[in-house]
Steps between C-alpha positions, in 0.01 A plus 500: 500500500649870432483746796303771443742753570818600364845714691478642146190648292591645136417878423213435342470147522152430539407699196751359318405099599126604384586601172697168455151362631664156608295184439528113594687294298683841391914549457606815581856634531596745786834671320607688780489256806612705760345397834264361347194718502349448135511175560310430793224706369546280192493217639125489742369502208419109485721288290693773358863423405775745548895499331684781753784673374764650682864583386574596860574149695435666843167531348420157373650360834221742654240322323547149586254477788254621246603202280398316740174634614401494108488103498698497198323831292803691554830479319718738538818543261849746543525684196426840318190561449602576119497116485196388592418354169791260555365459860160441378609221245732326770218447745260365217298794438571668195147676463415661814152666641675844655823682571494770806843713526591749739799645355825675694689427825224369765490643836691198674751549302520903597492423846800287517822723560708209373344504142633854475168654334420788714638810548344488883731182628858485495604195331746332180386737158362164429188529275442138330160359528668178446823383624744508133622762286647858571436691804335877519896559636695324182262744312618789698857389481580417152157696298656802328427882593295492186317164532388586842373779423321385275361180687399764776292729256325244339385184756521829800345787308790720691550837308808546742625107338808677322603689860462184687720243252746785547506508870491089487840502285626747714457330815608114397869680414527567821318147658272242366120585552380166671231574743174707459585721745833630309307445176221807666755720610653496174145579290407769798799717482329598132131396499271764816170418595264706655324462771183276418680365150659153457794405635785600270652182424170352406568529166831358499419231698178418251720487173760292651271242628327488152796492301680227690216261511390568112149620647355652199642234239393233707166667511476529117590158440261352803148675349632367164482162658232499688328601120635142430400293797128657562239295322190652301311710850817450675588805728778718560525747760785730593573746800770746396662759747632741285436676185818341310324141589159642422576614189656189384166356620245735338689487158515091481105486575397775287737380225377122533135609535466710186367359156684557212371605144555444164501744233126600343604366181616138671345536850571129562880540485693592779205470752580371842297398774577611851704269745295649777149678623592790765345438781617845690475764215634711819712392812369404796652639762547484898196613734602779774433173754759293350746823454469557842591206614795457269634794333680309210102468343504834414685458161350175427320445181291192366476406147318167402411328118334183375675269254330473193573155248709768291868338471775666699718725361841503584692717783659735276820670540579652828513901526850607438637617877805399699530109549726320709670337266572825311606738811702234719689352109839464634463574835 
């Protein structure tokens, strides 16, 4: 039997599990594990299957005692979430019923010092959701002046991003930046806030957690995915904390739900049908209730679609910024 409650309930998690509208017999895919929250909700619904995915181990190891309460409905899987077609196939269900995502760093992860998120704890400039690849401090290290900047403009939206890469390169002459509290007083000797305004390293700390954990590609190559794994009235949902992730969002789902035309001398050539049906044709966003009770709602946004029998397209290429691979060549 699953408990009722959860030490975790998604920003808009309810609304998000009642557009999926869950059923018996149904497979559904919870991309974004975390603690777990989607999937409980998921899973009273009676006879539901769910495939969790988590690239963060900490959080699949989280989830086993709701493995076990599931009787065998939940399967949970370390990987990106950018995978879960692959995922899908290897646990026999290449056609699934729904896919709910909640995309970014969760709150767990924010509050643990160790992970090196959060500006607020002192702790390694850390950064990975999972536990491979380049840290948020190899970035700082061995990035460029230019390529920082750069990284900090675009995934940060920080019109001081040129200021700040200078002040980093500046400061790792003299020492290596490894912990976030050297990494803030670097970014506040040039970014003020006032009083009332974000903190000034927000920014920073936003664009290097993105770029280091391929948030936005990963994101662009997940929906894509998910296009290939829902069946015909199969749901997707999405909760996005940020217009960079939003946007990403809003563009695949209008894109995918549109019709195309032909010309009016051949109208049958060139026509496509739509890959989905909108099922938001605005947001939804957070009540002032769930605000209040956790502030991180307040830039929340909810975008849902229904799978048509259309055939998927494929991903596409991925926007043009600053990739791993590219800014750490060498290093």
């Amino acid at each position: 039997m699953i408990a009722p409650a959860s030490r975790h309930i998604p920003v808009l998690g309810h609304e998000a599990v009642d557009l999926l509208a869950p059923r018996e017999g149904g497979v559904y895919v919870d991309a974004t594990f975390g603690a777990g929250g989607y999937s409980r909700m998921i899973l009273a619904a009676a006879g539901t299957r769910v495939i969790g995915i988590d690239r963060d181990r900490t959080a699949i190891a989280g989830g086993f005692d709701l493995v076990d309460q599931s009787g065998g409905r939940l399967s949970l899987v370390e990987d990106r979430f950018s995978h879960l077609a692959d995922v899908c196939a290897g646990q026999g269900e290449p056609l699934v019923d729904g896919v709910v995502m909640d995309v970014g760093v969760s709150s767990m992860q924010i509050d643990q010092a160790e992970r090196g998120f959060s500006f607020r704890f002192s702790g390694p400039l850390d950064m990975r959701m999972g536990h491979d690849g380049p840290t948020a401090a190899d970035v700082v290290a061995k990035a460029s002046e230019a390529d920082l900047a750069n990284i900090i403009y675009i995934f940060g939206e920080e019109r001081h991003s040129r200021a700040v890469a200078k002040a980093i390169v500046a400061a790792r002459k003299e020492a290596p930046i490894l912990t976030t509290d050297e990494l803030v007083t670097v970014v506040s000797k040039v970014v003020w806030a006032k009083p009332g305004e974000i903190h000034p390293a927000t920014r920073t700390f936003q664009a290097l957690r993105i770029f280091v954990n391929e948030e936005l590609d990963e994101l662009h190559l997940a929906l894509a995915a998910a296009e290939r794994v829902l069946k015909p009235g199969g749901r997707l949902a999405v909760v996005s904390f940020h217009s960079l992730e939003d946007r990403i969002v809003k563009n695949f789902l209008n894109e995918r739900s549109k019709t195309g035309g032909g010309s009016r001398h051949l109208p049958e050539i060139g026509l496509s049908r739509p890959r989905f049906h909108l099922l938001t044709k605005r947001p939804i966003v957070a009540g002032g209730e769930e605000v209040s009770a956790n502030p991180r709602a307040r830039s929340a946004k909810l975008r849902a679609a229904e799978r048509t029998d259309a055939p998927a397209q494929d991903a596409g290429p991925l926007p043009g910024w600053p990739t791993l691979a590219t800014v750490l060549r060498g290093g």
